[in-house]
C-alpha positions as CSV (number, residue, x, y, z in Angstrom):
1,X,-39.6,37.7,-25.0
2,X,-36.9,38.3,-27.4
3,X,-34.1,41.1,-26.5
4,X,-35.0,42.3,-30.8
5,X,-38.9,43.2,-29.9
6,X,-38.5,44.6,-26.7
7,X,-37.3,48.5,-27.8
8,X,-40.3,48.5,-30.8
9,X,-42.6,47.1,-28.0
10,X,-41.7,50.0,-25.7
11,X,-41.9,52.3,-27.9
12,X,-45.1,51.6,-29.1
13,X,-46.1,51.7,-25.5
14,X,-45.0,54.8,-25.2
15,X,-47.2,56.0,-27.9
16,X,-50.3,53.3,-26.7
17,X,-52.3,56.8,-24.8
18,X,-51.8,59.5,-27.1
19,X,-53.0,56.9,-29.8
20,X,-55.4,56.0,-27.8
21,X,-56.9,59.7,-26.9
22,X,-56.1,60.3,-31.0
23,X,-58.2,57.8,-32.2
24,X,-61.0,58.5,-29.6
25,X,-61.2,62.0,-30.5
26,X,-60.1,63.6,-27.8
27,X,-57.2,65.7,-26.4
28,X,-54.3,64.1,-24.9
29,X,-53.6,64.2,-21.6
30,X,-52.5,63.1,-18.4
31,X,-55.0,59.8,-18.9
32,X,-52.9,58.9,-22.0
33,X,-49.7,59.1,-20.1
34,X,-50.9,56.7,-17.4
35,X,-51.8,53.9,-20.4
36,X,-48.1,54.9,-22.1
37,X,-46.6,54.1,-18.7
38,X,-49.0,51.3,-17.6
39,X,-48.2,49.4,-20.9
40,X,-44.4,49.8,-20.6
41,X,-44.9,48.6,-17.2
42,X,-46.8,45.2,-18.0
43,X,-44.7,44.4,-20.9
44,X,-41.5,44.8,-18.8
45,X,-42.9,42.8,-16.2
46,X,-44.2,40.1,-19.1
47,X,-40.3,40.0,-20.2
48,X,-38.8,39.7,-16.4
49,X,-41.2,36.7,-15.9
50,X,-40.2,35.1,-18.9
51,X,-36.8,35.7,-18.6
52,X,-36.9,34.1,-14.9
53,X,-39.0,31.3,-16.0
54,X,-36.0,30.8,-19.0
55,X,-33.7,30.9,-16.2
56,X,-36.1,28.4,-13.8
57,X,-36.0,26.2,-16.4
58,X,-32.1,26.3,-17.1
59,X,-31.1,26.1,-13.7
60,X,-33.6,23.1,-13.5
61,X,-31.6,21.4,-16.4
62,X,-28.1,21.9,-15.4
63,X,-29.2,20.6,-11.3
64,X,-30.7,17.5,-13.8
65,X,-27.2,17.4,-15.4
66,X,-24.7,17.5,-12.5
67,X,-27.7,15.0,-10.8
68,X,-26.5,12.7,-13.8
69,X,-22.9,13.8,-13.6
70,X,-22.5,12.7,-10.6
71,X,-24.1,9.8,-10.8
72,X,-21.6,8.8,-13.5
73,X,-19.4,10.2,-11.3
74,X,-19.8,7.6,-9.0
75,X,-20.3,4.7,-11.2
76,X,-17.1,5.4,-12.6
77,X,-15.4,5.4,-9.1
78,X,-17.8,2.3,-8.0
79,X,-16.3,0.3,-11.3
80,X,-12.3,1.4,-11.1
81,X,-12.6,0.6,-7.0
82,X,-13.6,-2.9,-8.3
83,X,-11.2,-3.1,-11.0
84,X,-8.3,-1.5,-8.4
85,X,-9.9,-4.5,-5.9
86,X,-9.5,-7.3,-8.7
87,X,-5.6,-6.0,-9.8
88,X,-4.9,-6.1,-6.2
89,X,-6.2,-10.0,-6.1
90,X,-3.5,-10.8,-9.1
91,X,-0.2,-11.5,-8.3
92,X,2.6,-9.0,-10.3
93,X,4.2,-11.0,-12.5
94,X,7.7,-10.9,-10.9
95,X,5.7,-12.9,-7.8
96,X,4.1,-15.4,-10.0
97,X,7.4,-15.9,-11.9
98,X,8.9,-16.1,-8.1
99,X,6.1,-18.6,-6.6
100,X,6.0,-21.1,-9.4
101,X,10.3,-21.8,-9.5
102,X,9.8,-22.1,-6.3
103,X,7.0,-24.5,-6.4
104,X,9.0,-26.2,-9.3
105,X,11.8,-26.5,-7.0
106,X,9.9,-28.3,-3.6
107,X,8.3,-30.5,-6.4
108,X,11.4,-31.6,-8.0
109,X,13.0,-32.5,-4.9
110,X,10.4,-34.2,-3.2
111,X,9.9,-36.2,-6.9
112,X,13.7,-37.2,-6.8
113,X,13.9,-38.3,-2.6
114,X,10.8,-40.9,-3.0
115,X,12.2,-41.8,-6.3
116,X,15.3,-42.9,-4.7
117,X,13.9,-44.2,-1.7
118,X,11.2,-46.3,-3.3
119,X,14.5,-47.5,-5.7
120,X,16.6,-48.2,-3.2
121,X,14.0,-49.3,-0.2
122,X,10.8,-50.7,-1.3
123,X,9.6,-50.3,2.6
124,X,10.8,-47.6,4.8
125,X,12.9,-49.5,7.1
126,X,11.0,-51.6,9.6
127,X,12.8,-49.2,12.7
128,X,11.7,-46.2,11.8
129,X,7.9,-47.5,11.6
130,X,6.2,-45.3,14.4
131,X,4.7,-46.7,17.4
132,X,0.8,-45.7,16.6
133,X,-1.0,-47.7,19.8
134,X,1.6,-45.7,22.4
135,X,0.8,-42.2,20.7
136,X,-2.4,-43.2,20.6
137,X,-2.5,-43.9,24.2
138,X,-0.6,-41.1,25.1
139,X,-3.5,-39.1,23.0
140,X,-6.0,-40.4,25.0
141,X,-4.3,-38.8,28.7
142,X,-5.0,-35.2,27.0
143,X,-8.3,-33.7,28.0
144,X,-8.5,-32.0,23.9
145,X,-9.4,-33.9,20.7
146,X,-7.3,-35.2,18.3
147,X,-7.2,-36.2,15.2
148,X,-7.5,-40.3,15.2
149,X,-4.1,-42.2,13.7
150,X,-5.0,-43.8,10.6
151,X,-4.0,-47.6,9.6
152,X,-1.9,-47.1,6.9
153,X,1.6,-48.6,6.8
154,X,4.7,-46.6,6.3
155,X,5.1,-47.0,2.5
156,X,1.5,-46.0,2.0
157,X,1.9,-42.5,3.9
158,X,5.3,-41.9,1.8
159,X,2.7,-42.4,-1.7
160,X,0.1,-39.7,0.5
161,X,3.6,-37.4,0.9
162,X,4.4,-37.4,-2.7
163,X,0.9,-37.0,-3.7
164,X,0.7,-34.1,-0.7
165,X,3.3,-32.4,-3.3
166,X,2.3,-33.4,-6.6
167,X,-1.6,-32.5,-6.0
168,X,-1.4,-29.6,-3.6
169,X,-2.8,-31.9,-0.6
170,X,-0.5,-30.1,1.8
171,X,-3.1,-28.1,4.0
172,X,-2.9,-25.2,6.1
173,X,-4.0,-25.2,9.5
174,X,-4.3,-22.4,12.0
175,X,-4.2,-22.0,15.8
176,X,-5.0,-19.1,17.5
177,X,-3.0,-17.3,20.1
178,X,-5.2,-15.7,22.7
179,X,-4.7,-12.6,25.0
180,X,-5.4,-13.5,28.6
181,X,-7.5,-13.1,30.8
182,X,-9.9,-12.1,27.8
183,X,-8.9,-15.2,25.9
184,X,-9.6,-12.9,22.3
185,X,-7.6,-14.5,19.9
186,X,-4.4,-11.8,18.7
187,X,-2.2,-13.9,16.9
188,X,-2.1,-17.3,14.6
189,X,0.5,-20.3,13.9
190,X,0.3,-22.3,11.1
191,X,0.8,-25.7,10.7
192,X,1.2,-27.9,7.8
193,X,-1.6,-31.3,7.6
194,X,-1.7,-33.9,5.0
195,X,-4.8,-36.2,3.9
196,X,-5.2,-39.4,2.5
197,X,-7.3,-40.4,-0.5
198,X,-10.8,-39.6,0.9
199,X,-9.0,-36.6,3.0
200,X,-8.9,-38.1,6.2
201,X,-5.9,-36.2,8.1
202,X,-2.8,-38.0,8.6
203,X,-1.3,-36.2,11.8
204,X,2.4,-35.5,12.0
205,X,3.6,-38.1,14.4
206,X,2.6,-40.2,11.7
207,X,4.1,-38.9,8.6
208,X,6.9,-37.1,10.3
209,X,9.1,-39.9,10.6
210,X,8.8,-41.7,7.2
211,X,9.3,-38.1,5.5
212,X,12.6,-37.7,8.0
213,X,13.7,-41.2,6.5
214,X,13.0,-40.7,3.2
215,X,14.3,-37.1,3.1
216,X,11.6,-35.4,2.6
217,X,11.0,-33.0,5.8
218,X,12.9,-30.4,4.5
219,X,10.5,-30.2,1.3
220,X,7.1,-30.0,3.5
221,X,9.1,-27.5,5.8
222,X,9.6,-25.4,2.6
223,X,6.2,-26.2,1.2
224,X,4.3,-25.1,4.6
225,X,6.7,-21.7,4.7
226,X,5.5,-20.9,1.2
227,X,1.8,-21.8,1.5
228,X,2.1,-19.3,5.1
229,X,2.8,-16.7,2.5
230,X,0.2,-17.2,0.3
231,X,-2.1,-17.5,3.1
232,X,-1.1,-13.9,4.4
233,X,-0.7,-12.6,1.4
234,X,-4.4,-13.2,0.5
235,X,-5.9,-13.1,4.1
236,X,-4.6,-9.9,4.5
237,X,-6.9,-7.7,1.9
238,X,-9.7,-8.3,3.9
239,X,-8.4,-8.9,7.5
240,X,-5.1,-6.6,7.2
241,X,-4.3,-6.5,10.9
242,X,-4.3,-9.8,11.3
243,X,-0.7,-11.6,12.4
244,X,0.4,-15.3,11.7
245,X,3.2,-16.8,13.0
246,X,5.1,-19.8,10.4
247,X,8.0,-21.6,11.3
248,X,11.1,-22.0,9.9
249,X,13.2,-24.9,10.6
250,X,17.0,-25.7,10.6
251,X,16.8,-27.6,7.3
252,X,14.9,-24.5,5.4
253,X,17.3,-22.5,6.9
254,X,20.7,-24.4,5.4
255,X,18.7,-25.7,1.9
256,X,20.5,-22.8,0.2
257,X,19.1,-23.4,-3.1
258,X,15.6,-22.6,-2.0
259,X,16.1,-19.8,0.3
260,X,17.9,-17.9,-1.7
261,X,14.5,-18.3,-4.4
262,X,13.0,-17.7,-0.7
263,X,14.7,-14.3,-0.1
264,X,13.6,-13.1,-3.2
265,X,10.3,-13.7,-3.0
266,X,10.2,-12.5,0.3
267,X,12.0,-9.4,-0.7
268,X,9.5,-8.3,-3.3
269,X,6.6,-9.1,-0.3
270,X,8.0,-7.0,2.7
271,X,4.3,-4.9,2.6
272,X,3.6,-8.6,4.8
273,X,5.9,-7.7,7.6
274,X,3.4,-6.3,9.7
275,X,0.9,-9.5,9.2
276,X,3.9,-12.0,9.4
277,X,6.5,-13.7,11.9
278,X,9.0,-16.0,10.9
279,X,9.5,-18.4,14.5
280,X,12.7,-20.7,15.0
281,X,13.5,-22.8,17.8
282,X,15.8,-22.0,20.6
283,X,18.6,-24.4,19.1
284,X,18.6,-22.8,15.7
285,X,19.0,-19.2,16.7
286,X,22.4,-20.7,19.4
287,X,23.5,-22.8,16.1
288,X,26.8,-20.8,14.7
289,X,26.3,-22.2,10.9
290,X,27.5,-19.2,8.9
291,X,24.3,-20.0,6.5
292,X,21.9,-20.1,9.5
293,X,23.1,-17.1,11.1
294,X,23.4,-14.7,7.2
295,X,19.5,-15.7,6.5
296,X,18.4,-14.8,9.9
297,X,20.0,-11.2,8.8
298,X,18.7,-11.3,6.1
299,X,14.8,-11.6,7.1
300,X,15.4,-9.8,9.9
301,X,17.1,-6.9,7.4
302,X,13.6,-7.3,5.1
303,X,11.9,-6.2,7.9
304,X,10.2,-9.1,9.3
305,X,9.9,-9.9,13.3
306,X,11.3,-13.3,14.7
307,X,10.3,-15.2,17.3
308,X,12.2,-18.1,19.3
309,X,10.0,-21.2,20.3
310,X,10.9,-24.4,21.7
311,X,12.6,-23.0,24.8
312,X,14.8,-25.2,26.8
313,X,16.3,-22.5,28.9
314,X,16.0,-18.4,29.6
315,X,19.5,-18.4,29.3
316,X,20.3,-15.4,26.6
317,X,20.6,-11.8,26.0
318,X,17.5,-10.2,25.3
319,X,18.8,-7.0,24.1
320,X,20.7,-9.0,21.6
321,X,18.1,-10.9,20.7
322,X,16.0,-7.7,19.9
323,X,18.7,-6.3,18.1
324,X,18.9,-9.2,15.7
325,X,14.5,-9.1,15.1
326,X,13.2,-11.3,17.4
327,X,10.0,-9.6,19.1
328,X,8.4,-12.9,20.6
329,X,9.4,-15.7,23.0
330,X,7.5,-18.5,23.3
331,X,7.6,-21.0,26.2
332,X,6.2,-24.3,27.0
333,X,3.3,-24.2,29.8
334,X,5.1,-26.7,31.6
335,X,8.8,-25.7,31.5
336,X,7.5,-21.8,32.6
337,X,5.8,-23.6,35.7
338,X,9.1,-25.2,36.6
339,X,11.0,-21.9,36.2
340,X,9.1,-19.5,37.7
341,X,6.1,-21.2,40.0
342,X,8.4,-23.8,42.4
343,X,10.0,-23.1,45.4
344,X,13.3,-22.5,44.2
345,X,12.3,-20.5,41.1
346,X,15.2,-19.9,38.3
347,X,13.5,-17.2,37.2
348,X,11.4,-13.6,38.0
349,X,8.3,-13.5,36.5
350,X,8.1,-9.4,37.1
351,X,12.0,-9.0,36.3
352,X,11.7,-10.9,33.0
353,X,8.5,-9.2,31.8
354,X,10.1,-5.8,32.5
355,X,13.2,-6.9,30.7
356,X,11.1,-7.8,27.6
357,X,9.2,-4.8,27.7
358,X,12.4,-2.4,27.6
359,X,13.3,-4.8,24.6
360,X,9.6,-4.3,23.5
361,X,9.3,-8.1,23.3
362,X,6.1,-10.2,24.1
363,X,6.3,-13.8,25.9
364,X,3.6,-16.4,24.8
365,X,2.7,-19.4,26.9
366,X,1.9,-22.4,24.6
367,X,0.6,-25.7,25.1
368,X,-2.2,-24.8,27.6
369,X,-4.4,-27.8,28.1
370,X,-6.8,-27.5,31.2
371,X,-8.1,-24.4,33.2
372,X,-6.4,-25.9,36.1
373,X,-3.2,-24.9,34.5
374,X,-4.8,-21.9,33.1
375,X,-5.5,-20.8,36.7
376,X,-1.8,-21.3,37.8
377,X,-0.4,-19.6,35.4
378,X,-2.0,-16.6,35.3
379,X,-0.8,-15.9,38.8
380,X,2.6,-14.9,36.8
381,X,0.5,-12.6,35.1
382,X,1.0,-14.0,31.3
383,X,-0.2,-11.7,28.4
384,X,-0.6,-14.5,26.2
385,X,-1.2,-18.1,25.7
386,X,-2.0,-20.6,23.0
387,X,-3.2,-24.1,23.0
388,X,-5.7,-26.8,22.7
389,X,-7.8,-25.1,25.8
390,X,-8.1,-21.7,23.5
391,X,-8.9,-23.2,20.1
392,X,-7.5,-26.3,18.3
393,X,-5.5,-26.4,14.7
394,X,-8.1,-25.7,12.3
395,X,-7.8,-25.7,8.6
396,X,-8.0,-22.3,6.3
397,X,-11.1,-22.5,4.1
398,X,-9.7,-22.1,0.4
């Protein structure tokens, strides 16, 4: 009922009962009182219903609208998650710029070494052709699969090589590292594979020596360091705890043209130190080369943990080894049993892990094999192992 009618209407109440006795003829009195105030009563009530049904009816359509605000509300976040999700997936433009001199870089120089060697040797030199039916029976004492050797000749692998490059045929494969005794799988290594023309793998003893002759190891060395990076890069938005370990070898290490393109790329991706380790043999971290020993500092400096493999000895300073990055040591299965399980052990099993600990450095046993060797070596109670008995090199699905 409108605020403008409701005086006239309670005035006229007011004046409902005299009217009322007026009109019937007979005296007022307290009878035409009772009407005055029984009508001003039901048309006060009338109004207070209507005005709470008004108000019913506007609360009603403003619960409807924040219903449908927030809705929107949520939409909206829903659709700018998804668009913050897809930015994420591109690269920044500095990174792409970064990735593709560097790719440009591995490509021209493995372009120009099988140019020259195909110039200056039509054949890889008959000596350096490797010995397939001795790896292959050396293949068959291991108690794991392998890939088989493929019959291809040595000029034939150094097309595969080139093509590796050219085509992106260089894959990525993955083995994990396992915690022991639960065997769950903490860590990964990558290693680099490259296929033929129907994508059979062509293992590493195989290509490995026609790429060392024709110059080329350096290149796949670089290539497999830069496709780690991608790979953790773009593992990492969905699994971002998870920690690979890539290796650098001496030859990255002094090819100063592309680590310094390296370093920078590296330098605009240190949100990947905590899902990355950089691992170098025992012999590169001893060798002196001023180049060797300033881009050690440098990764090290960015942030990133090292990790010494390839052990021939225990014979260094751990707390100078943790000072410079490294975090990790890892040790051949078979050269740990000959230092710590023989008679005359070199070394303290208990002594060493508590020196690594106070250094907050981890040991990892690789190359495990057979349960038998599981067995004795988890009497030196080993945190971690990797090998062929835990999970063989498998390749990342693109």
């Amino acid at each position: 009922m409108a605020n403008i009618l409701l005086i006239p209407l309670i005035l006229l109440a007011l004046c409902s009962g005299p009217i009322f006795r007026i009109l019937m003829e007979q005296k007022i009195d307290e009878l035409s009182f009772f009407i005055s105030v029984l009508s001003v009563f039901l048309i006060l009530t009338t109004n207070f219903f209507l005005q709470l049904r008004k108000a019913t009816e506007k609360n009603t359509q403003i619960f409807s609208d924040l219903k449908d605000t927030k809705e929107s509300i949520s939409k909206i976040k829903n659709s700018i998650s998804e668009l913050q999700k897809r930015l994420d997936a591109l690269p920044e433009s500095d990174q792409v710029a970064s990735e593709l001199r560097i790719l440009r870089g591995l490509m021209k120089q493995v372009t120009a070494k099988v140019v020259e060697t195909k110039t200056h040797n039509n054949e890889v030199s008959p000596e350096t052709v490797f010995d397939t039916t001795e790896a292959s029976q050396t293949t068959a004492k291991n108690t794991r699969p392998r890939e088989p050797f493929l019959d291809y000749d040595d000029s034939q692998i150094l097309t595969f090589l080139d093509k590796a490059v050219r085509e992106d045929r260089v894959q990525l494969y993955v083995q994990p590292t396992v915690s022991l005794p639960q065997r769950i799988p903490v860590f990964y290594e990558c290693f680099s594979r490259i296929t033929d023309d129907d994508k059979n793998v062509i293992r590493p003893e195989q290509y490995l020596p026609v790429s060392d002759t024709a110059g080329l190891t350096a290149a796949l060395d670089n290539l497999l360091l830069f496709r780690c990076i991608q790979l953790v890069r773009h593992t990492r938005r969905e699994q971002p705890n998870i920690i690979f370990f890539c290796n650098i070898s001496n030859k990255t290490l002094t090819d100063v043209e592309f680590f310094t393109d390296f370093i920078d790329f590296m330098a605009s991706n240190t949100n990947l130190a905590s899902s990355l380790v950089f691992e170098f043999s025992q012999q590169t971290i001893e060798d002196n080369t001023f180049e060797i020993q300033t881009n050690l500092k440098r990764l090290a400096g960015l942030g990133f943990r090292l990790a010494v493999d390839q052990l021939k000895n225990l014979d260094f300073d751990l707390s100078n080894l943790s000072g410079r990055g490294f975090k990790f040591l890892k040790i051949d299965a078979h050269l740990l049993h000959e230092l710590a399980k023989d008679d005359d052990a070199q070394i303290n099993m208990n002594s060493l892990k508590g020196a690594m600990d106070r250094q907050a450095m981890d040991l990892i046993v690789e190359k495990i094999e057979t349960e038998e060797m599981l067995l004795e070596l988890l009497d030196l109670k080993i945190d971690f192992g990797q090998g062929y008995l835990f999970g063989e090199p498998k390749p990342i699905k693109k």
